[in-house]
N, C-alpha and C positions, 0 to 999 in steps of 0.2 A: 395368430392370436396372441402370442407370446411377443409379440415386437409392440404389441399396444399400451398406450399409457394405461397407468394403474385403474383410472376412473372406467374406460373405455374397457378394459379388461373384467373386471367386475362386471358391467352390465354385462359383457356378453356372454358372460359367463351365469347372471341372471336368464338371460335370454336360454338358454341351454337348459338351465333348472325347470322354469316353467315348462317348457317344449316334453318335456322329459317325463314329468306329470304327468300332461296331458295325453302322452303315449302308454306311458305305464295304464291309465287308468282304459282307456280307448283299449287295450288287450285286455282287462277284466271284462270289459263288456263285452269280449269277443268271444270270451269262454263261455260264453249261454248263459251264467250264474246271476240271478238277480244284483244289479250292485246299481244305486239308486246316485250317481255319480254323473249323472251327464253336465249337470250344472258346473263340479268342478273343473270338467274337461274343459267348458265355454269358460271359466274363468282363469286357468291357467294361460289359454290361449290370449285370451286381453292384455293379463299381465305378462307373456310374452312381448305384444305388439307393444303395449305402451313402454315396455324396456327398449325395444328398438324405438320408438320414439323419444327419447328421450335421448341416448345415444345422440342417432339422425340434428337433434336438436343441437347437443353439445358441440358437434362439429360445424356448423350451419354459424352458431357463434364464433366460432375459432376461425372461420375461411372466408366469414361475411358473406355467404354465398350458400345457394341450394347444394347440399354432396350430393351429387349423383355421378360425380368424373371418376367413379374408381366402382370396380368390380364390388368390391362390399359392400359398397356405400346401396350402389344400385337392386343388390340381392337383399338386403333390409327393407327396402322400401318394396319390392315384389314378398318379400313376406308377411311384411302389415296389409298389403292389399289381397292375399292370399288371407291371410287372417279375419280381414270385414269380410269378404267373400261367404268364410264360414259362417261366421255368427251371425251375419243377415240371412244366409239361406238356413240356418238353423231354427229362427222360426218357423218355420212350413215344413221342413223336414225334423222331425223329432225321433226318428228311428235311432237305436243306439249304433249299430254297423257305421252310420251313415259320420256320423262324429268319429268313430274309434278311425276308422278309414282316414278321413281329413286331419283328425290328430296325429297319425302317423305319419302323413304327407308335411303335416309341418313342423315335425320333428325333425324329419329326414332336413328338411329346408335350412332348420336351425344349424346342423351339425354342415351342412356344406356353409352356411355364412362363414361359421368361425373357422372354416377350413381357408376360407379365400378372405381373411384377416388382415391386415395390415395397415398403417398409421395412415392419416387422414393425406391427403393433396388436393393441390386447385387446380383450375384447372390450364390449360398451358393459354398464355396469351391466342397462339393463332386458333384456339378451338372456339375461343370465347365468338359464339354467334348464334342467334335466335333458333336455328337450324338446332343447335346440338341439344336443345333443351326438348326438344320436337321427335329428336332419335333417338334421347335417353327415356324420355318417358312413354312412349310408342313400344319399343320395345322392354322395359317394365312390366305396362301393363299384356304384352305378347306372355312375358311368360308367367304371370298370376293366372292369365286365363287358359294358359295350355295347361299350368299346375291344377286345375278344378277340375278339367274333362280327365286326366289323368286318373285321378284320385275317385270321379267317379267312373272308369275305364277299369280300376282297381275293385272295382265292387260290382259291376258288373260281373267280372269275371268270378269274383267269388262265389255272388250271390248264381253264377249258370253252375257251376261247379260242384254246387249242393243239391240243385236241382238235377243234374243230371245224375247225381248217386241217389237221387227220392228221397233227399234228405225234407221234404217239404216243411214240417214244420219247425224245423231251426231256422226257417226263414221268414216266419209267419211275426207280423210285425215287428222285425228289425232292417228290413233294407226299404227303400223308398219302391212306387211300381216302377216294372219293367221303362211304363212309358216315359216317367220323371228321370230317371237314370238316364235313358238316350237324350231324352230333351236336353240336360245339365250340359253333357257332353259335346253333344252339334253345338250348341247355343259357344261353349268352352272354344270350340274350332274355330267357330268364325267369327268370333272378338279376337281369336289369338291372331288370323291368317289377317284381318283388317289392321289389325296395329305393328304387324310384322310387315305388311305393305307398307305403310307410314312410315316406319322406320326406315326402310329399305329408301324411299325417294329422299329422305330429309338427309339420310345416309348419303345416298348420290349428289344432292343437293350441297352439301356440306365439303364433299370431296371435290367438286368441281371450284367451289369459290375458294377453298381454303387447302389445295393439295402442295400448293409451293410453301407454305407456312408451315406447315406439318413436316415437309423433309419427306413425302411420299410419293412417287408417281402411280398414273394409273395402274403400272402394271403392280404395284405393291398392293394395292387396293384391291385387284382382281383376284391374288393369289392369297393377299391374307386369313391364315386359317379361320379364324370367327370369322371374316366374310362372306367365307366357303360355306363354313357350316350353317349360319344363318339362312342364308340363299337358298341352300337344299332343303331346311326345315322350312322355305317358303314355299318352297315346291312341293314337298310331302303333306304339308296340307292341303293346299290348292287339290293335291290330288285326290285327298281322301274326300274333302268335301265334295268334289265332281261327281266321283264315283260311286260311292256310298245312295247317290241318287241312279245315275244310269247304268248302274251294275245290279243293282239290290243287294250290297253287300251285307251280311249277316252282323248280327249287334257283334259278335265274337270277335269277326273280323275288324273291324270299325275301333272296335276296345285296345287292339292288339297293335296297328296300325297306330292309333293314339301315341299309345306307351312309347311305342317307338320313337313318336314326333318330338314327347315330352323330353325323352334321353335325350334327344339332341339338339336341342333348345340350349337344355341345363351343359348338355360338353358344350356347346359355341359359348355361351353364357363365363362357366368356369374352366371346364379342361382345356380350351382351346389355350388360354390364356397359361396354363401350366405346366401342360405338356407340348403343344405346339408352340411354344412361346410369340404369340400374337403380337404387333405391333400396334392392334388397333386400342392403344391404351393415351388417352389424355391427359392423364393427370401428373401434374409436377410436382416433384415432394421439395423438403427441404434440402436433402442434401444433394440432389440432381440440378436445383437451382445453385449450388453454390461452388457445384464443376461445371457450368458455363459461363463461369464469370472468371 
């Protein structure tokens, strides 16, 4: 975050503020206490998104081109879509749990954007192909929609939690029902597992036409960590949604399972690229452009 220009820096640093609110406020409503605060929650979260678009915008100016070629660029836009998420299903859900929950989820989102920071790049000539626009936003919207079953995967489990000590009426109109909760969640799997397929072929797709271009062979492509990791959170959902029908898997289960899918969405996503130092990175900055010359 600190490597970013001064403009860039401030918003995301806006971006952090608002987030921050709306988590502060999302734990008032968690303590049981009257606090008549839901609206500020939904309008910090706006004022969130619309800082990342604004951002998104500046750079879009600066590169003549859509930013999607760099880890933050693409984790911004999975937080505004993360963000409409919210505040469209926040009409039909008005429970407070149900906001404090999603406003913690996109708080958490916030602080990993500004974690995986750094100045804008384009993207490298051999990437440039209709395919990558097809893999970048495939998987985007993979992890907005694993981040929603999560988040309600995270309330579910709260909301069994209280029930299960008879806490019954600290639950009585603040979580959504049993059945809207599971519905959020499936519905969350299989838009994440359908754009994570998408990705996956445009990904193959893209590696076939343009591997000599890149400097990679298949077998870099096979071992590359994010590739790994991706591919097995392709599989982990695949399997949860199979089984979850021909098992009769319990909501607990299903929740738990999730959380797990989520984590590792978010490591292929960010950790792979930080701790496994991933290859599968497109984008060219300036001073990378000006050691191949």
């Amino acid at each position: 975050m600190f490597q970013l220009p001064p403009i860039e820096r401030f918003l995301v640093s806006g971006m952090l503020a608002f987030s921050c609110l709306g988590a502060v406020v999302g734990l008032m409503q968690k303590t049981g206490r009257q606090y008549p605060y839901r609206g500020l929650i939904l309008a910090s979260t706006a004022m969130g998104m619309l800082t990342g678009m604004i951002l998104l915008g500046l750079r879009a100016v600066s590169l003549r081109a859509l930013p999607m070629s760099d880890v933050f660029e693409s984790m911004v836009i999975m937080l505004i879509l993360f963000g409409g998420l919210f505040l469209s299903l926040s009409v039909s859900n008005r429970q407070p749990w149900f906001s404090s929950v999603m406003a913690w989820l996109f708080f958490l989102m916030t602080l990993l954007c500004a974690a995986a920071a750094r100045p804008a790049a384009s993207l490298q000539q051999a990437a440039q192909t209709p395919w990558i626009a097809v893999h970048a936003l495939s998987m985007i919207l993979a992890g907005a929609m694993i981040l929603l079953s999560a988040a309600m995967s995270m309330l579910f489990l709260l909301g069994s939690k209280r029930l299960k000590n008879k806490q019954f009426m600290t639950l009585f109109g603040k979580i959504p029902s049993v059945e809207a909760i599971q519905g959020l969640i499936l519905t969350g799997l299989r838009w994440s597992f359908i754009a994570l397929t998408v990705g996956l072929i445009s990904g193959i797709a893209m590696a076939a036409v343009k591997s000599k271009g890149l400097h990679m062979t298949s077998a870099d492509w096979l071992t590359d960590s994010k590739i790994v990791m991706i591919t097995l959170s392709w599989l982990l959902l695949g399997a949860i949604l199979l089984l979850s029908k021909s098992l009769a898997w319990s909501g607990k289960t299903i929740a738990k399972m999730t959380l797990a899918a989520c984590l590792l969405i978010l490591f292929a996503f960010l950790g792979s690229q930080i701790l496994c130092k991933s290859v599968h990175d497109f984008g060219a900055r300036p001073t990378e452009i000006r050691q191949t010359h």
